[in-house]
VOGU-3710 file (C-alpha; in Angstrom, 3 decimals, decimal comma):
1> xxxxxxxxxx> -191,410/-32,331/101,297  -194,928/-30,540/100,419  -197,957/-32,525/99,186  -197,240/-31,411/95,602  -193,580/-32,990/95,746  -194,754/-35,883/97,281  -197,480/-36,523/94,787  -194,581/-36,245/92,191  -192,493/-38,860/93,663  -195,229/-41,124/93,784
11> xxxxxxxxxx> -196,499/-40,647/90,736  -192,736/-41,463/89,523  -191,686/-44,454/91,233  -195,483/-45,958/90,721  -194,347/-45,099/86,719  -191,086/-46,742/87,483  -192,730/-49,927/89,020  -195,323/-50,369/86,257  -192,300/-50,592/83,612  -190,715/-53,010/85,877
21> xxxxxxxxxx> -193,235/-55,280/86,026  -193,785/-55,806/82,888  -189,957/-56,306/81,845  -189,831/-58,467/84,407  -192,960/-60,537/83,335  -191,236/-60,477/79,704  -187,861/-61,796/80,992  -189,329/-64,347/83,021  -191,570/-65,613/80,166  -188,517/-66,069/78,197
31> xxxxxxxxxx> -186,843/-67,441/80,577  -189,464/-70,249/81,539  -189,235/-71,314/77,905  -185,214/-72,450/78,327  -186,143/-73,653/81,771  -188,977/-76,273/80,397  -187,185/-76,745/77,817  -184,093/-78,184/79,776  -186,772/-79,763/81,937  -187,754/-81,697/79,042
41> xxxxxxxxxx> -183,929/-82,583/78,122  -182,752/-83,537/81,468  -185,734/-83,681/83,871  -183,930/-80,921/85,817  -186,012/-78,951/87,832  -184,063/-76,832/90,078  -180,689/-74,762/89,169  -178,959/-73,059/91,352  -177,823/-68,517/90,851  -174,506/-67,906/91,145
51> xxxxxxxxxx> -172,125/-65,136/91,024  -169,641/-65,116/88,372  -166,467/-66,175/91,179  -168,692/-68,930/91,850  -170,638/-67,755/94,923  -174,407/-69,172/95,590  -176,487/-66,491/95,797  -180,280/-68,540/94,976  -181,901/-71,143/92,657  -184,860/-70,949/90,472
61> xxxxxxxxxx> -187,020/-73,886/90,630  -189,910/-75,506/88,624  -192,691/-76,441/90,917  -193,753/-79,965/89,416  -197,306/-80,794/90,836  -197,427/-84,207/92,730  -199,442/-87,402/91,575  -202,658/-87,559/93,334  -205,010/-90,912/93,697  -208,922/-89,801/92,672
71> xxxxxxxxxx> -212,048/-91,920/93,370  -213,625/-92,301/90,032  -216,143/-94,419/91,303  -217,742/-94,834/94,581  -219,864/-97,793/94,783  -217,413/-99,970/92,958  -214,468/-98,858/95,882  -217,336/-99,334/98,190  -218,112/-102,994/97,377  -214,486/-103,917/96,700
81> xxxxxxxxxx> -213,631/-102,577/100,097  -217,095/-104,694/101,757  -215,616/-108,051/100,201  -212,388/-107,339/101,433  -212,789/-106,571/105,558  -212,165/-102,871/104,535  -215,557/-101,345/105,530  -216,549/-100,367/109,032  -220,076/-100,255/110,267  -221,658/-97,306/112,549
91> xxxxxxxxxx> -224,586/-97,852/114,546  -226,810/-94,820/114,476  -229,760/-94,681/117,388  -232,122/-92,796/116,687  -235,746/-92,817/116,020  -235,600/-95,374/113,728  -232,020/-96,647/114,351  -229,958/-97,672/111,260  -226,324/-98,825/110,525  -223,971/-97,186/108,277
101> xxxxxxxxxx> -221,588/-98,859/106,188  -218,139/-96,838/105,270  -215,013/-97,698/103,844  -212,161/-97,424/106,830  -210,038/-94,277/105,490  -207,164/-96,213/107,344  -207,801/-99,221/105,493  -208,163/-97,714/102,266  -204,317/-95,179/102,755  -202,890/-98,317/103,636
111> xxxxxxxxxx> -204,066/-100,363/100,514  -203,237/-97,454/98,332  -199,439/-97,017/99,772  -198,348/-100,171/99,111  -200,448/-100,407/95,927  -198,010/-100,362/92,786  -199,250/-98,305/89,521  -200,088/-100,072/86,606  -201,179/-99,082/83,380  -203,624/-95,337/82,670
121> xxxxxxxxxx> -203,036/-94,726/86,614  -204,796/-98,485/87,852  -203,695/-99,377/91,321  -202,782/-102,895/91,824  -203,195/-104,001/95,227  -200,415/-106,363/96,350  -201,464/-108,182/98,431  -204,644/-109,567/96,401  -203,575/-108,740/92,868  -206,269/-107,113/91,570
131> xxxxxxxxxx> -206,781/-103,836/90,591  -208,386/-101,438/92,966  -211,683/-100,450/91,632  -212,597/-96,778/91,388  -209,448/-95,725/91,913  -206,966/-93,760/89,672  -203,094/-92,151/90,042  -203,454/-88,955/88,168  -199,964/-87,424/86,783  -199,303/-83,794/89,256
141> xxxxxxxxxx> -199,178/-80,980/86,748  -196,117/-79,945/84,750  -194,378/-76,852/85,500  -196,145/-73,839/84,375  -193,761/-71,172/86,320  -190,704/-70,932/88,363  -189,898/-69,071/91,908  -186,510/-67,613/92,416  -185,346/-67,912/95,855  -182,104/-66,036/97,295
151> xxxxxxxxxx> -179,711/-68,150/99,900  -179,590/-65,922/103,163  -177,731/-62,532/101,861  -177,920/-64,101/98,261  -180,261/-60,773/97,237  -177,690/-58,277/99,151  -174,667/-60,447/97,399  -176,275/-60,036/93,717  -177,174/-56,046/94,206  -173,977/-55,610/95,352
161> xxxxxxxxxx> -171,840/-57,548/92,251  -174,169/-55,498/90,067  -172,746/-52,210/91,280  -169,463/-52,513/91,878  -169,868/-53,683/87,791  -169,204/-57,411/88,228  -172,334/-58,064/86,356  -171,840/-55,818/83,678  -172,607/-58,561/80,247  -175,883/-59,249/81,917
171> xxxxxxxxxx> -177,312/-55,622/81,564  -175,604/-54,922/77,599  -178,013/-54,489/75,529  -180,777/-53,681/78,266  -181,578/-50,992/80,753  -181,710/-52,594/84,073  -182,911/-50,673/86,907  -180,671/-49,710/89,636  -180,260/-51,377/92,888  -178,691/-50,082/95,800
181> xxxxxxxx> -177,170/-52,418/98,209  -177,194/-52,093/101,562  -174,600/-49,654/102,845  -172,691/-52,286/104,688  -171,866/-54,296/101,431  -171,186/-51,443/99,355  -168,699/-50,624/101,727  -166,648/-54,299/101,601
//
């Protein structure tokens, strides 16, 4: 092909994947509504894609974001911690040598593991009873998006039911692009 042919085809497909995109960020925008909207219902997160004879090609999932514990307040952990063997000391030489007090990351994992969650995110420690101080469970994030991820072959399953015309409803009413399979599964 010559420069000027080349530049065509470029120019084309770059045309071609510009439209794409954005149906594809339309579809999906419309599609995350039903999604958290069935999250809502059923506190499903994950479905799975299949073919219409029943074959799993993928799943589209809602990434949930996980609880997290958050220090709100240092010095109240800190003294907590002192009064109850969870703070280790470090002897720094120096010039003029000093100790450092810490609380014992180890100590403080463990006490938050086995801590149950009480009311506005308050961590309860069980073996004392008392709430941890400066310490709060923060809810992960709600879904926001979803990924869509194929089952090995799922993508080369899907292209091919689409043109051998198995997928047909899907596309009426809408111009869907066309996707060639690989020559191997056109030819099953």
């Amino acid at each position: 092909m010559s420069i000027k042919t080349d530049n065509q085809r470029i120019a084309l497909i770059k045309a071609y994947h510009d439209a794409l995109g954005a149906f594809l960020a339309d579809a999906r925008a419309e599609h995350l509504e039903q999604l958290l909207g069935k999250y809502e219902e059923e506190d499903s997160k994950s479905w799975d894609i299949k073919l219409p004879d029943g074959t799993k090609i993928g799943q589209i999932t809602l990434p949930v974001g996980k609880p997290a514990d958050k220090t709100t307040d240092e010095a109240a952990l800190f003294e907590w911690a002192e009064q109850n063997d969870g703070v280790d000391v470090e002897h720094i030489p120096a010039v003029e040598a000093r100790d450092v007090k810490r609380v014992r990351p180890s100590w403080l994992a463990g006490k938050i593991k086995t801590a149950i969650e009480g009311d506005d995110g308050e961590l309860i420690d069980v073996e004392t009873g008392e709430a941890i101080p400066g310490v709060r469970r923060v809810p992960g994030k709600g879904p926001s998006s979803f990924t869509v991820t194929y089952v090995p072959g799922g993508r080369e399953k899907i292209a091919t039911a689409y043109v051998r015309g198995e997928l047909n409803d899907l596309a009426a009413g809408t111009v869907l692009p066309q996707i060639e399979p690989a020559r191997q599964e056109a030819a099953a």
